[in-house]
C-alpha positions as CSV (number, residue, x, y, z in Angstrom):
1,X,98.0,-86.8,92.2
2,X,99.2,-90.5,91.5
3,X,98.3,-92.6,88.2
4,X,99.6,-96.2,88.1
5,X,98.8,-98.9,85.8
6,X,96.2,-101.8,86.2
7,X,94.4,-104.4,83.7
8,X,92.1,-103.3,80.9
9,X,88.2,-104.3,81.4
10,X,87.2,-103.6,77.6
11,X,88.4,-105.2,74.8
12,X,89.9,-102.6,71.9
13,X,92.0,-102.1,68.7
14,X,92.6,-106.5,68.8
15,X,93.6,-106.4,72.4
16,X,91.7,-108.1,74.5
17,X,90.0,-107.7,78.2
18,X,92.1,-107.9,81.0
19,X,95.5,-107.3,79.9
20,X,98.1,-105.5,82.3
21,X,98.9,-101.9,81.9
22,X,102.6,-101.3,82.9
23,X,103.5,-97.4,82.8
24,X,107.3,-96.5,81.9
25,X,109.6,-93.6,82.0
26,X,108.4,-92.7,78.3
27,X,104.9,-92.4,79.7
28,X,105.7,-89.7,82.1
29,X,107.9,-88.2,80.1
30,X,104.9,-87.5,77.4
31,X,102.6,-86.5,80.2
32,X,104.8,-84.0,81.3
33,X,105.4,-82.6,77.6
34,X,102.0,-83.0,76.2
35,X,99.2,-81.9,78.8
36,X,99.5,-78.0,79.4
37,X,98.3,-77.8,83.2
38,X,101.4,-80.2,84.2
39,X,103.9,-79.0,86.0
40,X,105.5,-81.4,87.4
41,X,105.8,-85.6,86.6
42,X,108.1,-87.4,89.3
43,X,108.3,-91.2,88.0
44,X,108.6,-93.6,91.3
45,X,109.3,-97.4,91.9
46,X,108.8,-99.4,95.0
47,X,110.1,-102.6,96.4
48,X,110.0,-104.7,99.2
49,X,113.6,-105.9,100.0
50,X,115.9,-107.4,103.1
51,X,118.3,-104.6,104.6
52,X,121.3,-105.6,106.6
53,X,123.5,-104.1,108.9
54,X,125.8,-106.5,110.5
55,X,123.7,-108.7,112.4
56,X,121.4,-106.2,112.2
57,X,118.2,-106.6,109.5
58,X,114.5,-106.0,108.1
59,X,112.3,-106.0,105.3
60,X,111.5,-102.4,104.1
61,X,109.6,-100.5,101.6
62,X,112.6,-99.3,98.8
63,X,111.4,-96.5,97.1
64,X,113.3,-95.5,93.4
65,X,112.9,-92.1,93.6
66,X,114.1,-88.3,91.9
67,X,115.5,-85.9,93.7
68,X,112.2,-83.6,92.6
69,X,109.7,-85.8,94.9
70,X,111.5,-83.5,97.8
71,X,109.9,-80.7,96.2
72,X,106.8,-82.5,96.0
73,X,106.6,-84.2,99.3
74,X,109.0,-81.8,100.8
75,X,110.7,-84.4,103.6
76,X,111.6,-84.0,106.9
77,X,115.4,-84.6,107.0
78,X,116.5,-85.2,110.5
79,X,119.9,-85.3,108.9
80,X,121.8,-85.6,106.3
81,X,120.4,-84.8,102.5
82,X,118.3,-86.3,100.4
83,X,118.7,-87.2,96.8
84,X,120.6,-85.2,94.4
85,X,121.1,-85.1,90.6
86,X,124.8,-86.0,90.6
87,X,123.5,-89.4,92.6
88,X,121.2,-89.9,89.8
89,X,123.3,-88.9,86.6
90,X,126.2,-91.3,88.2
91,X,123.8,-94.1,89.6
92,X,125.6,-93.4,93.2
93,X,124.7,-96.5,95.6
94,X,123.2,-94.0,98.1
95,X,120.4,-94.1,100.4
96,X,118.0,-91.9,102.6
97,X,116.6,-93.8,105.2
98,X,113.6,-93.1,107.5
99,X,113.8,-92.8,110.8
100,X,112.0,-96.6,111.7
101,X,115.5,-97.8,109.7
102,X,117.3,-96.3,111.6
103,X,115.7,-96.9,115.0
104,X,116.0,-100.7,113.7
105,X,119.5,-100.6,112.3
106,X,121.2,-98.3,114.8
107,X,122.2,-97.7,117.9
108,X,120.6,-95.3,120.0
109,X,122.6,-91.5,119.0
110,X,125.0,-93.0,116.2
111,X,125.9,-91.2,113.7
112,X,123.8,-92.9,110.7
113,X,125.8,-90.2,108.4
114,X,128.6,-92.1,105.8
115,X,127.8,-95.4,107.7
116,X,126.7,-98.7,104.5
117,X,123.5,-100.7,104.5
118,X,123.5,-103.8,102.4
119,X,119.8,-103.3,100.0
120,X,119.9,-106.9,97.5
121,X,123.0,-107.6,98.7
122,X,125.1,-104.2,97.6
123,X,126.6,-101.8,99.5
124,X,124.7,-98.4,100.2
125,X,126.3,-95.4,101.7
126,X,123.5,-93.5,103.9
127,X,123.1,-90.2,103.2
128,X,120.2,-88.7,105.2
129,X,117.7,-89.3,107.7
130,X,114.3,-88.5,107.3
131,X,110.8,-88.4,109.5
132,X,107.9,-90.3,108.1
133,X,105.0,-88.2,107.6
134,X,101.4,-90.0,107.3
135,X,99.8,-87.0,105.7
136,X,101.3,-87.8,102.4
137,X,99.0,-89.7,99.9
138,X,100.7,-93.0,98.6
139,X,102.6,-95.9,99.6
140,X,104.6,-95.6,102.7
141,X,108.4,-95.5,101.5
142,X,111.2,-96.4,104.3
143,X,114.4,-96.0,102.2
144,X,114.9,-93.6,99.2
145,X,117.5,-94.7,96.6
146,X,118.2,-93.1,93.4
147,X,115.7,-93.7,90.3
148,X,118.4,-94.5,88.4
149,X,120.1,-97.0,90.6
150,X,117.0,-98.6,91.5
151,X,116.0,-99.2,87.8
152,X,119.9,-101.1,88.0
153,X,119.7,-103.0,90.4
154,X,116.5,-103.9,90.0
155,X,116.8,-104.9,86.4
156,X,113.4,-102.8,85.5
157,X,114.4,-102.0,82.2
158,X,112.5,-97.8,82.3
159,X,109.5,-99.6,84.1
160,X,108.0,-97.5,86.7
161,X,105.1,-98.4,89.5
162,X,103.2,-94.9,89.3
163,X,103.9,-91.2,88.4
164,X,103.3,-88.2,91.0
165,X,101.5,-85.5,88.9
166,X,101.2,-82.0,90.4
167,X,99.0,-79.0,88.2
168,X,100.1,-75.3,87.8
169,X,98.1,-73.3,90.1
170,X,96.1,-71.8,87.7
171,X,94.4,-75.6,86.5
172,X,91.9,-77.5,87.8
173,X,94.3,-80.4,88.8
174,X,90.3,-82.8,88.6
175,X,91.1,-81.8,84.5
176,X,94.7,-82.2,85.0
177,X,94.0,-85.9,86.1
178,X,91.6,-86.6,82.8
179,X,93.6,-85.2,80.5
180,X,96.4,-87.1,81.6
181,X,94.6,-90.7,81.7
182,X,93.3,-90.0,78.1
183,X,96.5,-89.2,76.9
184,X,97.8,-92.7,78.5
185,X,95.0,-94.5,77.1
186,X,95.9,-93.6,73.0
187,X,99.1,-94.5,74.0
188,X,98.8,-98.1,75.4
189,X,96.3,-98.6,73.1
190,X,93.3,-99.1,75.7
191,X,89.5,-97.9,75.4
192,X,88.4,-94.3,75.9
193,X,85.8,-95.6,78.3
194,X,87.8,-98.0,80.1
195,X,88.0,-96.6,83.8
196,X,90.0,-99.6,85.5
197,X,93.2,-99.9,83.5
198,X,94.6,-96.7,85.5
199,X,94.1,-96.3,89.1
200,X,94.6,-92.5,91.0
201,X,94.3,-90.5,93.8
202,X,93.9,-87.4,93.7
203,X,95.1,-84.9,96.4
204,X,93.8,-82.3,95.4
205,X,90.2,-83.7,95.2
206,X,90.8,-84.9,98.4
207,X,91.9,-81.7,99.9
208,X,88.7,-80.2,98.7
209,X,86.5,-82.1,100.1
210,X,88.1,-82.1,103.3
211,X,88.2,-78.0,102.7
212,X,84.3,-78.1,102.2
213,X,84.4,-80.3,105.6
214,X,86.0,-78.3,107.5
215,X,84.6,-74.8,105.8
216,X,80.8,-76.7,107.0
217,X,82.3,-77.2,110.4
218,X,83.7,-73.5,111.0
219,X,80.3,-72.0,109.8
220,X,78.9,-74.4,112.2
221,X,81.2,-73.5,115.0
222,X,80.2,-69.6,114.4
223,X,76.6,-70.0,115.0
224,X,76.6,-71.8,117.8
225,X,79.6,-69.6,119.1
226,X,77.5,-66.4,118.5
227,X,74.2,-68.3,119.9
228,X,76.2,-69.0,122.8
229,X,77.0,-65.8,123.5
230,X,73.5,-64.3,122.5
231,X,71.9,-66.5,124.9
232,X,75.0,-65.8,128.1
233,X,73.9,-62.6,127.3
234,X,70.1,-62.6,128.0
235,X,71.0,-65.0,131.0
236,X,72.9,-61.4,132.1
237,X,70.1,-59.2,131.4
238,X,67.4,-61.8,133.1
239,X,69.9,-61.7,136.2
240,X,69.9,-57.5,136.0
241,X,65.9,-57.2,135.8
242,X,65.8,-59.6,139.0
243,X,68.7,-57.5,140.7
244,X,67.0,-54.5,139.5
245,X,63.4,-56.0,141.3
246,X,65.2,-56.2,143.9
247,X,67.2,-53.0,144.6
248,X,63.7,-51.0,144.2
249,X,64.0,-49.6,147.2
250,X,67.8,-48.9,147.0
251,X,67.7,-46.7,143.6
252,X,64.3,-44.7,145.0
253,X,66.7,-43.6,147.8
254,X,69.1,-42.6,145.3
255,X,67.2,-40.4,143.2
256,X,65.5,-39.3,145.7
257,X,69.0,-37.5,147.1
258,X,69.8,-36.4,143.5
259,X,70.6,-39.1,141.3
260,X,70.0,-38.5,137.8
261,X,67.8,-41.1,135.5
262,X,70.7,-40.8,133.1
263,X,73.4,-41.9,136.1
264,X,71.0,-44.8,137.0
265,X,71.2,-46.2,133.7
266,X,74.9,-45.6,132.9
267,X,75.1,-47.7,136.8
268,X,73.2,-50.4,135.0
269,X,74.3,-50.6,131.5
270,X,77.9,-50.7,133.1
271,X,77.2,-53.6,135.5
272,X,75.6,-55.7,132.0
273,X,78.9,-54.9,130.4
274,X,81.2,-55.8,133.3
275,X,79.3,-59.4,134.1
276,X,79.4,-59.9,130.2
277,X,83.4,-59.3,130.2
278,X,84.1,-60.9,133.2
279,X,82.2,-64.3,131.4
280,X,84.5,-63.8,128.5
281,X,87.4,-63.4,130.2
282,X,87.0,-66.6,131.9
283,X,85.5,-68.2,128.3
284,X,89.1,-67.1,127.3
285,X,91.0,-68.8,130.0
286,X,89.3,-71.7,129.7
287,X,89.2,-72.1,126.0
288,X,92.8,-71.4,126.5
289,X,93.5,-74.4,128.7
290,X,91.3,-76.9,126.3
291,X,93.7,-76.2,123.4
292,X,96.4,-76.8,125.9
293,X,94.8,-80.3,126.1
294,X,94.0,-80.5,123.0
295,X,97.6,-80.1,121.4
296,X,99.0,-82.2,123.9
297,X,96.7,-85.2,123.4
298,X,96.4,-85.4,119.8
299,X,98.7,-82.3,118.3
300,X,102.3,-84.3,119.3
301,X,104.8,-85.4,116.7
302,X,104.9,-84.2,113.1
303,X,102.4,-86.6,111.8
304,X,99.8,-84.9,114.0
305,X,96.4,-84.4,112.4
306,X,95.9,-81.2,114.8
307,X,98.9,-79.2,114.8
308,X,99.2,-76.4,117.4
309,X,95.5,-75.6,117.1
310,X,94.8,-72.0,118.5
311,X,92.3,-69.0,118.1
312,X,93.3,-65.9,116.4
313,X,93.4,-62.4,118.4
314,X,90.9,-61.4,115.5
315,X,88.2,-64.0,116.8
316,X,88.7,-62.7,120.1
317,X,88.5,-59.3,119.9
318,X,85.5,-59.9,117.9
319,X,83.9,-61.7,120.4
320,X,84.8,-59.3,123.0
321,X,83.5,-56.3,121.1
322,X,80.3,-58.5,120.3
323,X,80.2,-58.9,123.4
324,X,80.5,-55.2,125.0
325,X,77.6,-54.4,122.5
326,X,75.1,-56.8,123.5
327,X,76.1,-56.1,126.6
328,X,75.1,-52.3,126.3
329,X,71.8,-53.3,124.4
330,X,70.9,-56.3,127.3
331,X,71.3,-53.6,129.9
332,X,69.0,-50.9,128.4
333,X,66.1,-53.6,129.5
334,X,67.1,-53.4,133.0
335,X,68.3,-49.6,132.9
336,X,64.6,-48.1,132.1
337,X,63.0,-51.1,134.0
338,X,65.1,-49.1,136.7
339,X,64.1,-45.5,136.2
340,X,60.5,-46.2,134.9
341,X,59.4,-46.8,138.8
342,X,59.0,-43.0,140.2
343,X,61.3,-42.4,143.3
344,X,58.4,-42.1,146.3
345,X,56.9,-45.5,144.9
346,X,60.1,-46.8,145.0
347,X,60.9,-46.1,148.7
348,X,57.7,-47.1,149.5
349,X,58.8,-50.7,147.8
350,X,59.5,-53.7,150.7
C-alpha cells in the first residue's frame, strides 16, 4: 500500500482549503508505531535527475530508498547488491541501477560492478544491477540510492514523497489503509472527512479484485470444461448407437455361436471408453502445445503477465477419470440397445 500527500479540500482548525500536505520521516515513523496491523513503513523519495558517464548520459527516475523496500519489492538483482544499512548509517554515495541504465550507460558485457556515475554532479560507485519489474504498484524507479544520501544531496530536510505500508497477515490491510490516513490527518491538522489531501493505492485491494477475477474466470473455465466433455461424450455414445444399428447383423452372428449378453456389452462399454480416451489423449497433446504458444507469445521475460502457465496432473487425471466414467455410463445406451434385439431377428437384419 502507498499514502502520499496532496492539498486539503475542506477548510479546518483555521487552515484553510487547498493547502499542500507534505508527509516526512516523522509521519512514517508514527504510522509504524501507532497503528497495530503495521508491519512494515518504508519512507521513499523520487527525483528526476541527469546521469553521466563520460560522454555517456540520461535523465532517470532517482529513487531515495531503505534497504527494507528489497524486502518489500523483493528486486531482481542481475548483479551486484542492493542497499545496505552501513550505506545508509554512513550516507555511502552508492547506487543500484536498473538494467535500462545500464543498457544506456554501458557497454555491451562490462562489468557495471565498482565502475562511478555522476547523479547532480557527485560521484556514485555502482553497486548492483537490477531488472525492472512492471508488476510492482508505484512509480517506476531507475536508480536506487540511499535514503539517507538522497535526503543530502537533495537538501530535503526529512521530507519524503510517499510511504510503502505493508499489514501483518492477520489484518485486513483495507483497515490498515484507514487507520493510517486518520492517524495522518490529526497530525497535519486536516478534516476527518477530507478524502483528497492523501492519495493511495492499495495492493492488496487490488489483488483482490483481480483474485475475484480470476476465481469468476476458473469457475467459468470448469463448466464449460466439464460441458465440453459431457457433450464429446454423448457425441461418442450417438456414434456407438449408429455403429451398433449398424453391426445388427454382425452381433446376431455372434451370439448366435455363443456369445454371452454380458460379453457384448463389456465389447461395447469398452469401445465408449477407448474413443473417450483416445479424444482426451489428444485434448492433452493439444492443450499441451497451446500453452507452448501461449508462454512463448506472451509468458517471455520476467515482467510477463502469464508466467509459465500450465495444467496440474490433478486437473488431468480428473478429467481422465471423468472421463472413463461417462464413458462407461454413455456405453450402457448402446450396450443394451445391442443385446435387447434377439439373435435370429438380428441375422435376419440387412
Amino acid at each position: 500500500m502507498f499514502i502520499w500527500g496532496q492539498s486539503t479540500s475542506k477548510p479546518f482548525k483555521g487552515f484553510q482549503e487547498g493547502r499542500r500536505v507534505r508527509l516526512t520521516l516523522s509521519d512514517a515513523k508514527r504510522v509504524e508505531e501507532n497503528i497495530p496491523g503495521v508491519e512494515f513503513v518504508v519512507p521513499r523519495s523520487q527525483q528526476v535527475s541527469k546521469v553521466d558517464r563520460g560522454f555517456l548520459s540520461g535523465s532517470f527516475q532517482i529513487g531515495g530508498d531503505y534497504p527494507l523496500l528489497d524486502e518489500v519489492e523483493k528486486k531482481k538483482l542481475i548483479r551486484g547488491r542492493f542497499i545496505n544499512q552501513n550505506d545508509m548509517q554512513l550516507k555511502r554515495k552508492v547506487a543500484v541501477i536498473s538494467e535500462d541504465v545500464y543498457k544506456q550507460l554501458f557497454e555491451k558485457d562490462e562489468n557495471a560492478i565498482g565502475e562511478y556515475i555522476i547523479i547532480n554532479n557527485i560521484n556514485f560507485k555502482v553497486v548492483g544491477v537490477f531488472k525492472v519489474s512492471n508488476i510492482n504498484m508505484g512509480p517506476p524507479i531507475n536508480l536506487h540510492i540511499p535514503f539517507t544520501t538522497f535526503q543530502q544531496i537533495y537538501n530535503q530536510a526529512g521530507r519524503i514523497g510517499w510511504m510503502v505500508i505493508t499489514a501483518k497477515p492477520e489484518f485486513n490491510i483495507v483497515q490498515v489503509e484507514k487507520d493510517s490516513k486518520l492517524l495522518l490527518k490529526n497530525i497535519h491538522k486536516i478534516h476527518p472527512d477530507d478524502r483528497r489531501a492523501f492519495g493511495s493505492a492499495n495492493a492488496g485491494k487490488e489483488f483482490g479484485k483481480v483474485t475475484g477475477f480470476l476465481t469468476g474466470m476458473q469457475f467459468l473455465t470448469w463448466f464449460v470444461g466439464i460441458a465440453t466433455l459431457i457433450a464429446g461424450v454423448f457425441a461418442i455414445g450417438n456414434i456407438l448407437l449408429i455403429t451398433v444399428k449398424e453391426r445388427t447383423k454382425e452381433i446376431g452372428l455372434r451370439r448366435a455361436i455363443g456369445a454371452t449378453p454380458l460379453e457384448i456389452k463389456s465389447q461395447i462399454i469398452l469401445e465408449a471408453v477407448v474413443l473417450c480416451l483416445i479424444a482426451s489423449f489428444i485434448g492433452i497433446i493439444f492443450g499441451g502445445f497451446v500453452l507452448i504458444l501461449i508462454n512463448y507469445a506472451w509468458g517471455q521475460g520476467d515482467s510477463a503477465a502469464l508466467v509459465n502457465p500450465s495444467v496440474s496432473i490433478a486437473v488431468v487425471l480428473f478429467a481422465l477419470t471423468l472421463l472413463i466414467i461417462l464413458g462407461t455410463l454413455i456405453g450402457l445406451i448402446p450396450a443394451f440397445k445391442a443385446t435387447s434385439v434377439k439373435p435370429i431377428e438380428a441375422l435376419r437384419e440387412e
